[in-house]
N, C-alpha and C positions, 0 to 999 in steps of 0.2 A: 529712365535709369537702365542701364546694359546691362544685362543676366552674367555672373560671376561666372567666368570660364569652368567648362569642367562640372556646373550643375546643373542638374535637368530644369525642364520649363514649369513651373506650377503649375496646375488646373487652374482655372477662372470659371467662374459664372458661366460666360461667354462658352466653353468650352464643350459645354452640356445644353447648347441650346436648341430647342427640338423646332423641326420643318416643318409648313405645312405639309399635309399628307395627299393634296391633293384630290380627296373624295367630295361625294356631291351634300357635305354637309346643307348645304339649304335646303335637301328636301325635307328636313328632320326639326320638329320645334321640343324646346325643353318641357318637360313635362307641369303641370299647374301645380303650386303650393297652396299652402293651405293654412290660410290668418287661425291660429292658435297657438297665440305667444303666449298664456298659462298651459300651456301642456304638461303634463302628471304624467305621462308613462315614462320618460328618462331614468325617474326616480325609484321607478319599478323595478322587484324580481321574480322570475317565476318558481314559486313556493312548493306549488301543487301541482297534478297534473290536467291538464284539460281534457274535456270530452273527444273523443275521437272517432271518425267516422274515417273508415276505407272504401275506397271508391275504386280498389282494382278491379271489381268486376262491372263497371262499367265506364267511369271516367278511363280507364285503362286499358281495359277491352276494346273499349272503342278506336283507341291508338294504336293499336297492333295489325303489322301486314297481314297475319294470319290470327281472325280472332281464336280464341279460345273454344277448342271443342267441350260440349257435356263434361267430358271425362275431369279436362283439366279446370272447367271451371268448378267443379264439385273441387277437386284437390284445393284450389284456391278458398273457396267458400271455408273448407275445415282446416284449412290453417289456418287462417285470420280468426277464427272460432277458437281455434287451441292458442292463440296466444293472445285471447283476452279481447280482443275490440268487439265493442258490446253493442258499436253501429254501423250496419255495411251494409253499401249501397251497390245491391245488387244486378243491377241491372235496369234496363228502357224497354221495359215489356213491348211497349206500343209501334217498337221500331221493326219487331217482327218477331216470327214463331221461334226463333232461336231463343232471345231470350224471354218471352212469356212462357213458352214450357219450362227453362228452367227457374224459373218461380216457383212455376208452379212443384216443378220436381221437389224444391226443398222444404215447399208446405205440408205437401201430402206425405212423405217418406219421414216426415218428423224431424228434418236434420236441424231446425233452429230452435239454439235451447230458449225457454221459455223469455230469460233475462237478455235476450238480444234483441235488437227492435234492426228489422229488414229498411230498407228506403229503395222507393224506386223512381225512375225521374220522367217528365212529363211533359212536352210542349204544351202552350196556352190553348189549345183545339179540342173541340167537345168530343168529337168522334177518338181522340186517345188519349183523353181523362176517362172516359167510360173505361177504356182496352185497360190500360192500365192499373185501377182502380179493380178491374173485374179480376185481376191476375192477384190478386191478395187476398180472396176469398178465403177464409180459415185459417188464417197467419192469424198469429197470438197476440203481436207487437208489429208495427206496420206504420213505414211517414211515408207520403206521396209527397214528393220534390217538384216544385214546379217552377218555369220559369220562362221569362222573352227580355230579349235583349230591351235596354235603357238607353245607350253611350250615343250622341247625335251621330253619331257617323252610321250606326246603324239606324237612326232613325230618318235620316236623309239618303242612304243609299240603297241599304236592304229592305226596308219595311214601306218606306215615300209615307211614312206619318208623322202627327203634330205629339206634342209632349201628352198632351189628355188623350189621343188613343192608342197611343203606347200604352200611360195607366191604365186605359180603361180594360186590352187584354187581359193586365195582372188581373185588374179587382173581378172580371167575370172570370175568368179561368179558377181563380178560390172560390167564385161562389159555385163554378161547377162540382168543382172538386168535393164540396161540402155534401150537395145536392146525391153526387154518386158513390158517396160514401156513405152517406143515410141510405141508399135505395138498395148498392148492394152487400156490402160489408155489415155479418150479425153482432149482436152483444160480446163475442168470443174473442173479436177484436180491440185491443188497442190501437187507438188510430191517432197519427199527428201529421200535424202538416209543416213544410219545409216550403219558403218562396227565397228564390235569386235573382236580382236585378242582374240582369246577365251583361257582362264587362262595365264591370262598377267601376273599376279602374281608372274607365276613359268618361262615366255619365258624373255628371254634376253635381253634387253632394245635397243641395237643396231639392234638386229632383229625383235623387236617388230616395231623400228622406221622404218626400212626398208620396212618392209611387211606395214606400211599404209602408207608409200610414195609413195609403189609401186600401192596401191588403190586409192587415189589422181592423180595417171597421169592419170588416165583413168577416172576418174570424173573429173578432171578437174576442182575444188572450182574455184569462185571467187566473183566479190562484186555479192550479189542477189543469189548464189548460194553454198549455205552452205554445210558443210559436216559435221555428225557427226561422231564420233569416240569417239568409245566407251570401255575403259581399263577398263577389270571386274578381282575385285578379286575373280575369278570363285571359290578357294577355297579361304583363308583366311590363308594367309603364314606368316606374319610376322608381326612386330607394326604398328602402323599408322603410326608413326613417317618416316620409312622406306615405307611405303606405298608412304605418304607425298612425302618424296624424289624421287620416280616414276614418281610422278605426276610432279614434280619442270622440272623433266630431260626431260621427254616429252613435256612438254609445250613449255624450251626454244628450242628445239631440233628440230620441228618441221616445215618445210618448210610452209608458207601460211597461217601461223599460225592464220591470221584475219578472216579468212575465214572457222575457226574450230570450231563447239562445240565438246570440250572436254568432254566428259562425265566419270562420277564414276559412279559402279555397287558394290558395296560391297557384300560382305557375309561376316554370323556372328559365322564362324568356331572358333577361338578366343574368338570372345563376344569383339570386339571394332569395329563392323563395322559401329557404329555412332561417334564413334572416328576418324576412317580412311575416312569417308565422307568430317566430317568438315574440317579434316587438308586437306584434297585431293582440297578441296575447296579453301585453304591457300594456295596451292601449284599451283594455275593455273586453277585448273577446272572449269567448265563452269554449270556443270547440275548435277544433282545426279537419278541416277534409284534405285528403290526400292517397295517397300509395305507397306501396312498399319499394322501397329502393327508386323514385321517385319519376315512376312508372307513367307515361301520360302523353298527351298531344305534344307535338313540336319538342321542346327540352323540358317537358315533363311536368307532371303535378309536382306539389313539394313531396319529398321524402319522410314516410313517415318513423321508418327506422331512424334515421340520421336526428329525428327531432324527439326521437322516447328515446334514444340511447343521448342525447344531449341532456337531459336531463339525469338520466342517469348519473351521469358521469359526474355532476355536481350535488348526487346524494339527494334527487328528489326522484320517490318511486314512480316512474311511468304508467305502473299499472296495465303494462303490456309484457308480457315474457320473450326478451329477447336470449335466453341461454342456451340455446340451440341455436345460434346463427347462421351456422352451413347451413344445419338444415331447412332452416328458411330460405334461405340465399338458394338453395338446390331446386325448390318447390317451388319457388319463384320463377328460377330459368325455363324452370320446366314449362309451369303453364302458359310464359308468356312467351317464350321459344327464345327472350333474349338472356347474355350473359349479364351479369354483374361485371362492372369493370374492375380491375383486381386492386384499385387506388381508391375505390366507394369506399367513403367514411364507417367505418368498424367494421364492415361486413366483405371487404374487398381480399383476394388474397395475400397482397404486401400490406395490409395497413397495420401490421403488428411487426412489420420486419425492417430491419436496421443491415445494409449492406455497408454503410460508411463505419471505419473504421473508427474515430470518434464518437460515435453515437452508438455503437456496440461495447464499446470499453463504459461509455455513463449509463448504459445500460445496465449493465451486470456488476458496474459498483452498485446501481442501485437496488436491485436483489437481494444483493451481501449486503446491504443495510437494512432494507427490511429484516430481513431475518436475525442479524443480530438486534437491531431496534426490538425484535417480538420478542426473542430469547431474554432482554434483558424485563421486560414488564413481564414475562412468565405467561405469554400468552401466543397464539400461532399468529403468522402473517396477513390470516384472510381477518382478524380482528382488530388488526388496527389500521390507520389511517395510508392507502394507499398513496406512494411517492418515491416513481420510479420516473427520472428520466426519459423521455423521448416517449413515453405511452402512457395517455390521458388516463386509460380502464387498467385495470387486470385482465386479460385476453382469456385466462381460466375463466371470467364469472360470463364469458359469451362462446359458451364450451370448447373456444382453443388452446390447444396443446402448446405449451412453449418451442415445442420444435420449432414452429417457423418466425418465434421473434427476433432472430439471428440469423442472415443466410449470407455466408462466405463468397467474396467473389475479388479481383484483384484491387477492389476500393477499400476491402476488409482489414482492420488490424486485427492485433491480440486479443483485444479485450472480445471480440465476435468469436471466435477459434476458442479463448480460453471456456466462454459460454457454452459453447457446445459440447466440450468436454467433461464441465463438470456435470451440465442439467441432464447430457442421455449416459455418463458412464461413473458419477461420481468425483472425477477426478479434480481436487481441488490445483491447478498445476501455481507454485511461484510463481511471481510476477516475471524473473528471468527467465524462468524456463517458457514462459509464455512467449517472451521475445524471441526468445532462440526458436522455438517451433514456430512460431507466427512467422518467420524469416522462410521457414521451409515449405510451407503452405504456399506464402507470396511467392515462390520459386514454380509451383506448381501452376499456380493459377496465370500468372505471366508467359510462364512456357506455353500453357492446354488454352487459355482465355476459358471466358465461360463462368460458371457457379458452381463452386463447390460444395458438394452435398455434407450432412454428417456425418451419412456412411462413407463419403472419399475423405473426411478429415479423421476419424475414425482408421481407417488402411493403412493411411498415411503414417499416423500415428505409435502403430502396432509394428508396419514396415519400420519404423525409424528408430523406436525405441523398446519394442517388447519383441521379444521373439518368439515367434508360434512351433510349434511342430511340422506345421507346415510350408513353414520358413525360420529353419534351427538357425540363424546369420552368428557369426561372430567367432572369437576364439576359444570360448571359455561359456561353459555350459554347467550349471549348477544341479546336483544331486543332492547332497545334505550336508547338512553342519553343524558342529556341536561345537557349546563354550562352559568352559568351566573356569572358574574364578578360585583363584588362592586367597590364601589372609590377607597377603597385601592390597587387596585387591586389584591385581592382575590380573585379566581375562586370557586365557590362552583358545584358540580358535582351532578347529579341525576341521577341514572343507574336504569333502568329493567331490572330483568336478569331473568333468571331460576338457581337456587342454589340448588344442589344433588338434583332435582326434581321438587322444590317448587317454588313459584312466587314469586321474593323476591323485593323490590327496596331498593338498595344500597343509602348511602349520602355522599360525604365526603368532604373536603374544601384542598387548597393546592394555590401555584402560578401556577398552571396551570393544563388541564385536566390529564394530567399522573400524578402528584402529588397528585392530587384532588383523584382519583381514587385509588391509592397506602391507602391513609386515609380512603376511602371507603371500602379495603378491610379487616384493621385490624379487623371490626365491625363484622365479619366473621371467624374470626382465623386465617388470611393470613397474616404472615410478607412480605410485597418485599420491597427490594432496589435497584433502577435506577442503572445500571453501563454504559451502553451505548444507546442512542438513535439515530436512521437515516430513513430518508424516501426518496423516490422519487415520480415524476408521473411515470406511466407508457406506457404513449399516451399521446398527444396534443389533445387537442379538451375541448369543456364541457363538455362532457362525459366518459372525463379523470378515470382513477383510480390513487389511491395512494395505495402505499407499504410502509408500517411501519416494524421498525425492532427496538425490543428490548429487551436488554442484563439484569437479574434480578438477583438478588439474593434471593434467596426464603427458606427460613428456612434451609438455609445453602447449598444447591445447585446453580449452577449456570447454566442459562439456556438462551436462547434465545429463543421468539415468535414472531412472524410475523402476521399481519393483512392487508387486501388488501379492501378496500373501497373508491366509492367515493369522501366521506367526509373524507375528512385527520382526525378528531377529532374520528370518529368511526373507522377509519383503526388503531390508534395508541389505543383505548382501546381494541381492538379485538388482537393487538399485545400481549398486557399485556395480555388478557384473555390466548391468544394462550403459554405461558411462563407458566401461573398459573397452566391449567391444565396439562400440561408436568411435570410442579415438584408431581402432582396428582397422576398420571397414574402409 
């Protein structure tokens, strides 16, 4: 059938149909599933918080072009202390004098509060299970992490071993562990042990479970003596989802199982290793390892902010204090010498800012309904149930300022311009006048390109419609004015002004002083007519101001002026003046 003359061609199927790309997909195979067709974690939520372990200063450290000197690994060490993570893994003593002094530095100087437990991590070799074990000397709370790769590829290309001496590294290396831990660490210690089949990811799920059964008979779990076990996606193989089901099969599969923390270690090979955390968490797991800001080898450990402020955000406490974000975020750059990217989930510096003009107007409706929603239950904003457009948090409860949830530039409407206005000066502006200004800004920002600050919408603003001292603009300059009303209720109006230079007093009679004033100005050669009139306070107190806004018509322009006094009666003719001289200019 022939297309009706005059109408375009439909899309089809056909029309979106994607090319091969040409890449060398066969050197690549999909990754293995995993037969557990009753799976239980779908059905799951995450409630509570999980145990958490940071590994910036060493999973972390060890990823960086310039590791961390003393200095900044102390700063690191006492932040992650001040915001609550009660297990951090401090370091690989054994790998050299850098980090076994600083071990030692935080045992001896007292810096670890009692309720923190240190972890430091350990290849399968006697000679640095002793080293390392010996760097814990007087720690109060203390895991030795230990661990050798599982996954066949390492065990056919890096190791050239059979499955039983792969295990057998694990199960002697725990039994070393044990051995120099009783020889040198006193009664004064707490001491546990942490083992990882190192890239569990890629090792086989029945040998994965073997090889920590076979580390379990030799530690021995039971009540009061805990084991951790730790399944790291050392690289990042497959979905979460499939992750997930790792996690489901290990958990039920697992002999003692009371007596386990499960632990995830993510990496974010993919880019879902905050994905494959939380379901790993659905699936059984007990603790998650990771970094701040998801700090690590290649595309990083998972993020551990992104996954306690994910929680958050759905009203389960983290139990980590993310409310000083910059200042995390600062302490972060610092020690690790890299930036935050300004698009990082809660902690980046646009991830609270709305340039689109759409998204800045549903924003600051949704403000103005918070706040009337609190005013109406008789209760403030931060008490009841957050539900603002376009931001998951309140940006205050992660100590940012609303300044930057708004940032003007030529993608900006009204509703961004109008935010600005009211959150740094009070000004509640009509939705017209919002148009009319938002027109003037877009004039600016077209002209200049670029971003408009709040101090340039602000100038703008003052240039446009207030007049300073320092820019007296216009015809008509206000000194005082007096009304008195008669029986009939008449108000007659008496204004001082300065008029194109001269000292004039204005007279004029109306039902009220904008009326009154409108009559006053014909005497002058000024037509106006009232279309809209609105005010507010703009503070509680006697010392209040008021904000007047009003809509004119003025020899055939239409204009809006604003006045801000504390006399309401002088704020509302300094409006009309602010109106008069704009149709002037």
């Amino acid at each position: 059938m022939s297309q009706p003359v005059g109408r375009p061609t439909p899309i089809t199927n056909a029309t979106h149909t994607q090319k091969p790309s040409g890449m060398p997909i066969h050197k690549y195979g999909p990754y293995e599933a995993v037969a557990i067709p009753d799976r239980t974690w779908p059905e799951k939520r995450i409630t509570k918080a999980p145990r958490w372990l940071s590994t910036d200063l060493r999973d972390g450290n060890q990823a960086l072009i310039d590791p961390m000197s003393p200095a900044r690994k102390r700063a690191m060490f006492d932040l992650l202390v001040r915001m609550g993570y009660k297990e951090i893994e401090v370091g690989f003593p054994s790998s050299g004098e850098t980090d076994f002094a600083f071990v030692r530095s935080i045992i001896e100087e007292g810096a670890i509060p009692e309720d923190v437990t240190i972890s430091v991590l350990t290849q399968a070799r006697e000679e640095l299970i002793e080293r390392t074990v010996e760097s814990l000397r007087g720690a109060h709370r203390a895991t030795v992490h230990l661990y050798n790769a599982t996954a066949p590829t390492f065990r056919r290309v890096v190791f050239r071993g059979s499955k039983e001496q792969v295990k057998q590294i694990a199960v002697d290396g725990t039994r070393l562990v044990m051995e120099y831990a009783d020889k040198l660490l006193g009664d004064e210690t707490v001491f546990g042990y942490q083992y990882s089949p190192e890239i569990f990811t890629d090792t086989e799920l029945d040998f994965a479970l073997e090889v920590c059964e076979g580390v379990m008979d030799v530690w021995q779990p039971e009540e009061g003596r805990e084991i951790i076990l730790n399944l790291p996606a050392t690289v990042e193989r497959s979905t979460p989802s499939t992750h997930a089901d790792r996690f489901e099969w290990m958990s039920r599969n697992l002999s003692r199982r009371e007596y386990i923390c499960l632990s995830v270690h993510p990496h974010n090979d993919r880019g879902t290793a905050v994905a494959a955390a939380e379901l790993a968490i659905m699936a059984g797991a007990d603790r998650i390892e990771g970094c701040l800001f998801g700090q690590g080898e290649r595309t990083g450990n998972v993020d551990l902010v992104t996954l306690g402020m994910n929680l958050f955000s759905q009203g389960v406490d983290p139990q980590i204090d993310f409310s000083q974000i910059d200042e995390i975020r600062r302490t972060s750059e610092y020690c690790n010498q890299m930036e935050v990217h300004p698009r990082h989930p809660y902690a980046g510096d646009l991830v609270y800012t709305a340039f689109s003009g759409s998204h800045q107007d549903a924003i600051k409706k949704g403000f103005d309904a918070m706040e009337a929603t609190a005013a109406a239950a008789g209760k403030t904003v931060d008490d009841i149930e957050w539900a603002v457009p376009y931001l998951p948090i309140d940006p205050k409860d992660v100590g940012r300022s609303y300044e930057a949830v708004i940032r003007v530039n030529s993608q900006s409407g009204k509703g961004g311009i109008a935010y600005v206005l009211k959150n740094d000066h009070k000004l509640d502006l009509p939705r017209r006048m919002q148009i009319e200004f938002s027109k003037i800004i877009q004039a600016k920002t077209d002209a200049e390109g670029g971003e408009v600050t709040p101090k340039d919408i602000w100038s703008v603003f003052q240039d446009e419609y207030l007049p300073t001292e320092a820019n007296p603009w216009g015809r008509i300059q206000l000194r005082s004015g007096q009304t008195t009303t008669d029986k009939d209720g008449t108000d007659t109006l008496t204004v001082e002004a300065v008029v194109d230079g001269a000292d004039t007093v204005l007279t004029g009679t109306g039902n009220g002083p904008i009326s009154a004033f409108f009559d006053a100005l014909q005497s002058i050669g000024i037509d106006v007519r009232l279309l809209d009139y609105q005010e507010h306070t703009m503070s509680e107190g006697a010392s209040a101001q008021a904000a007047s806004y009003i809509e004119c018509a003025i020899d055939g322009k239409v204009l809006w002026g604003i006045g801000i006094d504390a006399n309401t009666t002088r704020a509302s003719l300094k409006a009309v003046i602010s109106a008069v001289n704009r149709a002037a200019r």
